[in-house]
PADODREN-105639 format. One record per residue: residue number from 0; residue in one letter; x, y, z of N, C-alpha, C in turn. Coordinates in nm, 2 decimals. Example, Ala and Ser with C-alpha at 12.3 -4.5 7.8 and 13.67 -1.06 7.14 Angstrom:
REM PADODREN-105639
pos, code, n_u, n_v, n_w, ca_u, ca_v, ca_w, c_u, c_v, c_w
0, A, 1.32, -0.57, 0.78, 1.23, -0.45, 0.78, 1.32, -0.33, 0.78
1, S, 1.28, -0.22, 0.71, 1.37, -0.11, 0.71, 1.29, 0.00, 0.79
REM end
This chain:
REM PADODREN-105639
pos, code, n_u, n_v, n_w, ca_u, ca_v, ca_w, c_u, c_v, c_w
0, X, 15.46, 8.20, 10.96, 15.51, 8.22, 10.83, 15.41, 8.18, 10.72
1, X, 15.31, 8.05, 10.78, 15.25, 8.01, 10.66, 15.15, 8.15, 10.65
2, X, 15.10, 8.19, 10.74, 15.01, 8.27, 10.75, 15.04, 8.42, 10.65
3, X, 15.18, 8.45, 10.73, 15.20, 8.60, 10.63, 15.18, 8.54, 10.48
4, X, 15.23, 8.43, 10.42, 15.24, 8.41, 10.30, 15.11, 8.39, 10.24
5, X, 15.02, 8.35, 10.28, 14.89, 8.30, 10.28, 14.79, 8.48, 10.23
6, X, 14.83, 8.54, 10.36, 14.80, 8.69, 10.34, 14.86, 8.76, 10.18
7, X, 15.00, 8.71, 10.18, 15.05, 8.81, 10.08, 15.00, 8.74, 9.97
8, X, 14.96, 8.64, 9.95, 14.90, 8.54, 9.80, 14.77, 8.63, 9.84
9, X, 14.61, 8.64, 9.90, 14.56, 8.69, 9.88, 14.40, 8.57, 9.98
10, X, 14.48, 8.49, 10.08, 14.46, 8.40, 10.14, 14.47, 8.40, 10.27
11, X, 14.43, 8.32, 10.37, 14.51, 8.28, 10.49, 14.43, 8.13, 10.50
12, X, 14.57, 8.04, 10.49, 14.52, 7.90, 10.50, 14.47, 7.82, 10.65
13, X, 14.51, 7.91, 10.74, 14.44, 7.82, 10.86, 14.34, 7.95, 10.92
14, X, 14.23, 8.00, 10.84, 14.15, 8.13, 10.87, 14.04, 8.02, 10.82
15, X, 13.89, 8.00, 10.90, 13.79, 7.92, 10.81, 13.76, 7.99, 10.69
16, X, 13.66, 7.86, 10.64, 13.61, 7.92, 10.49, 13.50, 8.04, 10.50
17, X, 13.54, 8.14, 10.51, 13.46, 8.28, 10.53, 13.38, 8.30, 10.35
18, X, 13.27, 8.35, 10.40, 13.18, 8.38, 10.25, 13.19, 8.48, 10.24
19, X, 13.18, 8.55, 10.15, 13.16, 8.69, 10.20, 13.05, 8.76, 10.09
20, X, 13.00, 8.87, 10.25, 12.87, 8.90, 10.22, 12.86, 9.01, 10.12
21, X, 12.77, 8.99, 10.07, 12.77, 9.09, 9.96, 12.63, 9.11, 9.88
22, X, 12.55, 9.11, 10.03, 12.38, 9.14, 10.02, 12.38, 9.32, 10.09
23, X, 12.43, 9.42, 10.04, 12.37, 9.55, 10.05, 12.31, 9.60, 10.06
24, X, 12.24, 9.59, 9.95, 12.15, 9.64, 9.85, 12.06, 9.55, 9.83
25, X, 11.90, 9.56, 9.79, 11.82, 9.46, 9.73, 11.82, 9.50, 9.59
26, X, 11.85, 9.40, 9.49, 11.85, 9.44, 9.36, 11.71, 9.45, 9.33
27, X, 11.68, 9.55, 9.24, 11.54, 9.55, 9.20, 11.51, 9.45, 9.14
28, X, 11.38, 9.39, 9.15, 11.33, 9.28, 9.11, 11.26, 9.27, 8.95
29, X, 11.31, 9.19, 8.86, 11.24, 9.17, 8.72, 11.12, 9.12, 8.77
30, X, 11.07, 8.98, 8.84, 10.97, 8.90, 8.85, 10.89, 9.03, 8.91
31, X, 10.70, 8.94, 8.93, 10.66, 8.99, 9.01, 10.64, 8.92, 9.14
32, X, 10.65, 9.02, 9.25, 10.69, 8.93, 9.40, 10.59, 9.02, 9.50
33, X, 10.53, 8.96, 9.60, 10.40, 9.00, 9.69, 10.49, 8.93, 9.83
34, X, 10.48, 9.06, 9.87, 10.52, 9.07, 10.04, 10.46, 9.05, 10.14
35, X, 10.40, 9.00, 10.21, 10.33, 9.00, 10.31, 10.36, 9.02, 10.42
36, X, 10.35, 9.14, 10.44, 10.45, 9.23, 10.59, 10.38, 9.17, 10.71
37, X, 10.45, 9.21, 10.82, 10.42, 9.13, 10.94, 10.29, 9.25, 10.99
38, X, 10.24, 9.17, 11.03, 10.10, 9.22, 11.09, 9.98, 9.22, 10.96
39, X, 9.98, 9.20, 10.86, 9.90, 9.17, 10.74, 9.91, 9.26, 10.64
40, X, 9.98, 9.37, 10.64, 9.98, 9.47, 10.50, 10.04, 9.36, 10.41
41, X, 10.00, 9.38, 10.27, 10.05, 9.34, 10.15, 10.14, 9.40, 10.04
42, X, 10.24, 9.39, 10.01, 10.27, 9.49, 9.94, 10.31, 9.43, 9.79
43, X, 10.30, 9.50, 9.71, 10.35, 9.45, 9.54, 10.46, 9.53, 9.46
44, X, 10.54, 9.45, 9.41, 10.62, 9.55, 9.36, 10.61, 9.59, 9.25
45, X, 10.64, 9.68, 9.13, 10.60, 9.75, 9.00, 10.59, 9.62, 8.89
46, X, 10.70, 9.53, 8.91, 10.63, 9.43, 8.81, 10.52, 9.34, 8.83
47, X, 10.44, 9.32, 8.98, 10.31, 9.24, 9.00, 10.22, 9.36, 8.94
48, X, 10.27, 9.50, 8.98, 10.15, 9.56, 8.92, 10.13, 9.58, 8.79
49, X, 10.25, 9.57, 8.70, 10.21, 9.61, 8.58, 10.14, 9.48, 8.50
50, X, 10.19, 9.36, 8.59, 10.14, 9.29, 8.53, 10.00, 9.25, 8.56
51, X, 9.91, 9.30, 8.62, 9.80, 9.31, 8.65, 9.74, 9.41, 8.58
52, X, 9.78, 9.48, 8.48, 9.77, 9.61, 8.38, 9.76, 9.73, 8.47
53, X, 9.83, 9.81, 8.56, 9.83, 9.88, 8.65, 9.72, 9.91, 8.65
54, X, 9.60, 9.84, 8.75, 9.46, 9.90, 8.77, 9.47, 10.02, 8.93
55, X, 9.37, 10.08, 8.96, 9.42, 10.15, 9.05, 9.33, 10.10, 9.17
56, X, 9.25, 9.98, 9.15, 9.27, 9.89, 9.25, 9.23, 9.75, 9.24
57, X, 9.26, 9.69, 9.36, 9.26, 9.54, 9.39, 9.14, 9.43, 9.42
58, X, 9.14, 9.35, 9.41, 9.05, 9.29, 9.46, 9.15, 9.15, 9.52
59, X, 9.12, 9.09, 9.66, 9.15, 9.03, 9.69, 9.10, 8.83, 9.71
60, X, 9.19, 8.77, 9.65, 9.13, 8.65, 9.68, 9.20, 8.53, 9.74
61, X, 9.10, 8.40, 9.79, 9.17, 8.30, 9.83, 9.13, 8.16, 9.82
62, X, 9.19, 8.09, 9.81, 9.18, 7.92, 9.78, 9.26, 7.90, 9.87
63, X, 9.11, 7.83, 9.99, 9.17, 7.78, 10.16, 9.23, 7.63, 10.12
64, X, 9.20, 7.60, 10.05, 9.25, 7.43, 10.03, 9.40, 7.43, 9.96
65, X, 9.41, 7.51, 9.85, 9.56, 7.50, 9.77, 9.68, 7.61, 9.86
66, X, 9.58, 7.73, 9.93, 9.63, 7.80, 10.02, 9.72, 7.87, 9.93
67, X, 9.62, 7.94, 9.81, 9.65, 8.05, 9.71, 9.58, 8.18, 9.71
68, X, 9.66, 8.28, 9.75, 9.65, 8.41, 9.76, 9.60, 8.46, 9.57
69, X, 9.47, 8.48, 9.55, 9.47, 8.58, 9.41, 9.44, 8.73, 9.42
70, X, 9.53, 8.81, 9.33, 9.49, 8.93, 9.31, 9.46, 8.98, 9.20
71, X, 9.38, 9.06, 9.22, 9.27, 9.09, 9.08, 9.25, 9.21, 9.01
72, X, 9.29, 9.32, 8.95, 9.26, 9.42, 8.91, 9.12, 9.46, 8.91
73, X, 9.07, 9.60, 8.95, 8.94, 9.60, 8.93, 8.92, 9.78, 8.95
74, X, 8.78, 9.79, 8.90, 8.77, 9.97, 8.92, 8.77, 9.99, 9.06
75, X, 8.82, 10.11, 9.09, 8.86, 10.16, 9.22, 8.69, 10.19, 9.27
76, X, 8.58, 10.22, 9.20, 8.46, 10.16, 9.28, 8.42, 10.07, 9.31
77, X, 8.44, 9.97, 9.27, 8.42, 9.83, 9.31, 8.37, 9.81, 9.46
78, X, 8.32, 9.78, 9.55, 8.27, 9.78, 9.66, 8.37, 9.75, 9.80
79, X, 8.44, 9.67, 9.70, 8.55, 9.57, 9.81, 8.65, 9.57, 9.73
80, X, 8.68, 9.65, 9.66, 8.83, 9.73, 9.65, 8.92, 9.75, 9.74
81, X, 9.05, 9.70, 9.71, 9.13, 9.78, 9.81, 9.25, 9.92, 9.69
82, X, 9.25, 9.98, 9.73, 9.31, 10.10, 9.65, 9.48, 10.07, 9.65
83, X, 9.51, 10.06, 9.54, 9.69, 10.03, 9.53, 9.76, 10.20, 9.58
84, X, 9.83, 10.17, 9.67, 9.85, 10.31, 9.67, 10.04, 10.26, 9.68
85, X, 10.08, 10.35, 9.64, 10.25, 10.39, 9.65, 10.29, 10.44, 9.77
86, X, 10.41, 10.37, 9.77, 10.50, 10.41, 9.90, 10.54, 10.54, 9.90
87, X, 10.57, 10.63, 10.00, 10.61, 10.76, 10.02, 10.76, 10.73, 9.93
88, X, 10.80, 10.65, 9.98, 11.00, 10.67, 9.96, 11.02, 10.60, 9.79
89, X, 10.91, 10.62, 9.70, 10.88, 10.59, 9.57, 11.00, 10.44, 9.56
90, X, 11.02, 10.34, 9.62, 11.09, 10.26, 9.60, 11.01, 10.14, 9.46
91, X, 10.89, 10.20, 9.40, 10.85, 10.05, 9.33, 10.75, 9.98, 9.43
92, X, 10.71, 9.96, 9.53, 10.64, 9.91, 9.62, 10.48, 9.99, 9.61
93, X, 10.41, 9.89, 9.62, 10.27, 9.96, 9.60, 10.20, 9.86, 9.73
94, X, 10.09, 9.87, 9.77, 10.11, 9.87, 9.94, 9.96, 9.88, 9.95
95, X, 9.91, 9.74, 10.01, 9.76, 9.75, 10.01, 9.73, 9.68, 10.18
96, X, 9.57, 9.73, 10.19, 9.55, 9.72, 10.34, 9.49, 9.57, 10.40
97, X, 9.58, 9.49, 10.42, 9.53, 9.33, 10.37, 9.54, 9.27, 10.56
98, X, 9.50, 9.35, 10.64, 9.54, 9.28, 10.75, 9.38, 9.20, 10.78
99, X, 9.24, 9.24, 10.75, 9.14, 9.20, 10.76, 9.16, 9.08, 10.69
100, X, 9.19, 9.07, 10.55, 9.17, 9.02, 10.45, 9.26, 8.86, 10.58
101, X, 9.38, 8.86, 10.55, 9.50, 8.80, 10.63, 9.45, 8.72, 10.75
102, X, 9.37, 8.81, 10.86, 9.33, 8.72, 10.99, 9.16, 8.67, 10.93
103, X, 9.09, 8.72, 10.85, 9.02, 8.64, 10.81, 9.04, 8.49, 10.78
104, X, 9.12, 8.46, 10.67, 9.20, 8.36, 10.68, 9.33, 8.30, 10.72
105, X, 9.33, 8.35, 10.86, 9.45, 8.27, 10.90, 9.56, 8.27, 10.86
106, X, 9.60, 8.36, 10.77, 9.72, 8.37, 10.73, 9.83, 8.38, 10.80
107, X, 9.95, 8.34, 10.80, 10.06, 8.36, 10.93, 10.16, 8.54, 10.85
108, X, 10.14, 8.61, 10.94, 10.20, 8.74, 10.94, 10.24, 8.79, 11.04
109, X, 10.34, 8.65, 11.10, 10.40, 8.73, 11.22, 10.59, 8.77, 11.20
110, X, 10.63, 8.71, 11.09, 10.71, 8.78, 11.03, 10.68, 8.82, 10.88
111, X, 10.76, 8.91, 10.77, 10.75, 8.92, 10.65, 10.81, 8.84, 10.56
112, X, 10.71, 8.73, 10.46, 10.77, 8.72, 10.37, 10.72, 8.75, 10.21
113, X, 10.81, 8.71, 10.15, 10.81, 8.75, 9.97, 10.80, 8.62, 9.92
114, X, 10.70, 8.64, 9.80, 10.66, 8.53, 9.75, 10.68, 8.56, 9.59
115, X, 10.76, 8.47, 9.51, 10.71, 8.48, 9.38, 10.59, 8.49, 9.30
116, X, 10.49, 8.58, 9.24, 10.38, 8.51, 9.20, 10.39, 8.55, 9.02
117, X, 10.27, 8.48, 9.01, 10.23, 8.41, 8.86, 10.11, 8.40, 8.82
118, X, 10.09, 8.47, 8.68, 9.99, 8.49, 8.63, 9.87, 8.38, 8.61
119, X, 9.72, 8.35, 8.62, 9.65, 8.28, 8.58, 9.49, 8.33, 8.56
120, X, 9.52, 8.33, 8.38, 9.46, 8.44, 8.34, 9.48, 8.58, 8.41
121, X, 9.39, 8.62, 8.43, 9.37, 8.81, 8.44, 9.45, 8.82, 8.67
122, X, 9.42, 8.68, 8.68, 9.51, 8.67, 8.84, 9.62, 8.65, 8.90
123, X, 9.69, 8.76, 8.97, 9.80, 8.72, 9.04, 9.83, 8.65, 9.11
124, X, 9.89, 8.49, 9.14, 9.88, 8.41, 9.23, 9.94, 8.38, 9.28
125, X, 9.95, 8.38, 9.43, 10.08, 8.36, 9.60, 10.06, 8.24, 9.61
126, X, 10.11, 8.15, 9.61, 10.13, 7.98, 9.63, 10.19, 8.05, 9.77
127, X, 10.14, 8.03, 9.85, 10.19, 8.00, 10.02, 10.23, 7.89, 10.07
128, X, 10.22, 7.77, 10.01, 10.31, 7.64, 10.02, 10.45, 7.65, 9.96
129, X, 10.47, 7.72, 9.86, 10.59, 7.78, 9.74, 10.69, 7.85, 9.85
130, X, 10.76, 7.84, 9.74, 10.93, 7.88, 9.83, 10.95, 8.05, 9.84
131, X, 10.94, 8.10, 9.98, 10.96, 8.22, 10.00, 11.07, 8.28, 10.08
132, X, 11.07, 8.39, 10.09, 11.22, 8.43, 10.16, 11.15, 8.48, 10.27
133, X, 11.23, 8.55, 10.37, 11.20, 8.60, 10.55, 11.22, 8.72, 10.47
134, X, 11.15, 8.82, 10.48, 11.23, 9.00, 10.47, 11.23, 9.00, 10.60
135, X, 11.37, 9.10, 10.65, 11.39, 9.17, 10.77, 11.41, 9.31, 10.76
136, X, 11.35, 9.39, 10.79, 11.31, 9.52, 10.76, 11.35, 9.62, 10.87
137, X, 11.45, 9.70, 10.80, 11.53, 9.80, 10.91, 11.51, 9.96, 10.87
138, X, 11.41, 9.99, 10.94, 11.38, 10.11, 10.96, 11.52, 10.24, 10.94
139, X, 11.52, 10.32, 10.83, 11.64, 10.41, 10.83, 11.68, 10.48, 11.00
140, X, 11.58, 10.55, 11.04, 11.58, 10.64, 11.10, 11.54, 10.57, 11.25
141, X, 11.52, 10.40, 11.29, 11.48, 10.34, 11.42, 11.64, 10.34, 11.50
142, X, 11.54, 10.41, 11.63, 11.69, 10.41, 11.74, 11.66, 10.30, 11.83
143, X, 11.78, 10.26, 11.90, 11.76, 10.14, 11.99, 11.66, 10.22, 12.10
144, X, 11.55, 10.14, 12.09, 11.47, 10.18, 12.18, 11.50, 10.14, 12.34
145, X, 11.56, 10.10, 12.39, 11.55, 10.01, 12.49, 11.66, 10.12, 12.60
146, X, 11.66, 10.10, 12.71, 11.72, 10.22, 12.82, 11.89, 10.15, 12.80
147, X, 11.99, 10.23, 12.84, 12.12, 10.22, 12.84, 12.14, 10.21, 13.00
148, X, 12.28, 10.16, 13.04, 12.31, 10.20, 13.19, 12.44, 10.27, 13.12
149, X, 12.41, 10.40, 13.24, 12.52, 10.47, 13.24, 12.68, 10.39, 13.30
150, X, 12.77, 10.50, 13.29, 12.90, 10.46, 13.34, 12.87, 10.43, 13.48
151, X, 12.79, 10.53, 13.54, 12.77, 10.50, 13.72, 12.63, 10.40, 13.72
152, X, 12.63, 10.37, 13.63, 12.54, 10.25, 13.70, 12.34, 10.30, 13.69
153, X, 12.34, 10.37, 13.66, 12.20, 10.44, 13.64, 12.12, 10.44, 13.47
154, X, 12.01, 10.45, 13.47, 11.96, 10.35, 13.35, 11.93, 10.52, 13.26
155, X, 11.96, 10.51, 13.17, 11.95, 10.65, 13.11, 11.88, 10.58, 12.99
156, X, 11.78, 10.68, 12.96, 11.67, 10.66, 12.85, 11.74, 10.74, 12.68
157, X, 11.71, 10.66, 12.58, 11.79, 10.69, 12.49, 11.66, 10.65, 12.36
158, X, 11.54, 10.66, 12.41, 11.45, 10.65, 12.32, 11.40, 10.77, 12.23
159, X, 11.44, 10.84, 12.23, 11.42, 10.96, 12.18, 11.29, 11.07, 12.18
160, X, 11.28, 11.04, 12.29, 11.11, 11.15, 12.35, 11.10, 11.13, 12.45
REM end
């Protein structure tokens, strides 16, 4: 009884304290925030780049002691440029080739995380000691790759090729 009434108020008092989720969607981001996808790509979203005055390419830097990532705007000649290029699925993400850069210095990129960063002067700066989140990244169109067993017992492939 306590329970139906619990229900009909809009409740149930002996149900735990349930949170409820209501992460769907990633809201687009005001700040600028630098991703560091697993295996070493870097990615930026439209406010690190504009705030870098959208150059159409990068320069990459690092401070091994504070263990600060800087990014730099510069001409797409530049020798050691990396070229900002945009995502196919135009989400705001702009997407540079930083896996050299990454195992050069030891960077840990064996999962992805997102880092707030912050201007100093004309540089974008990743504090890698600073508080960052885990992204977990789910492929629209990834099938469970892994074999199935049939109803009789036999392992049927469901990888799709």
């Amino acid at each position: 009884m306590k329970r139906a009434i619990g229900q009909f108020l809009g409740y149930a008092p002996d149900v735990p304290s349930f949170q409820v989720f209501d992460k769907r969607g990633s809201p687009v981001a005001k700040e600028a925030t630098v991703t560091l996808l697993k295996g070493g790509p870097i990615a930026l979203n439209r406010p690190a780049v504009e705030a870098l005055g959208e150059p159409p390419a990068i320069e990459l830097l690092f401070d091994p002691d504070e263990q600060i990532i800087g990014i730099r705007g510069v001409a797409a000649d530049v020798r050691h440029a990396y070229p900002l290029r945009n995502t196919a699925s135009n989400t705001g993400q702009y997407l540079i080739s930083g896996v050299a850069f990454t195992k050069f210095y030891d960077i840990k990129t064996d999962i992805s995380r997102r880092y707030l960063g912050y201007m100093s002067g004309n540089v974008l700066c990743v504090d890698l000691t600073g508080p960052s989140s885990e992204i977990i990244v789910r492929r629209r169109n990834e099938r469970d790759k892994s074999p199935r067993e049939t109803r009789h017992g036999h392992l049927k492939d469901v990888r799709g090729y």
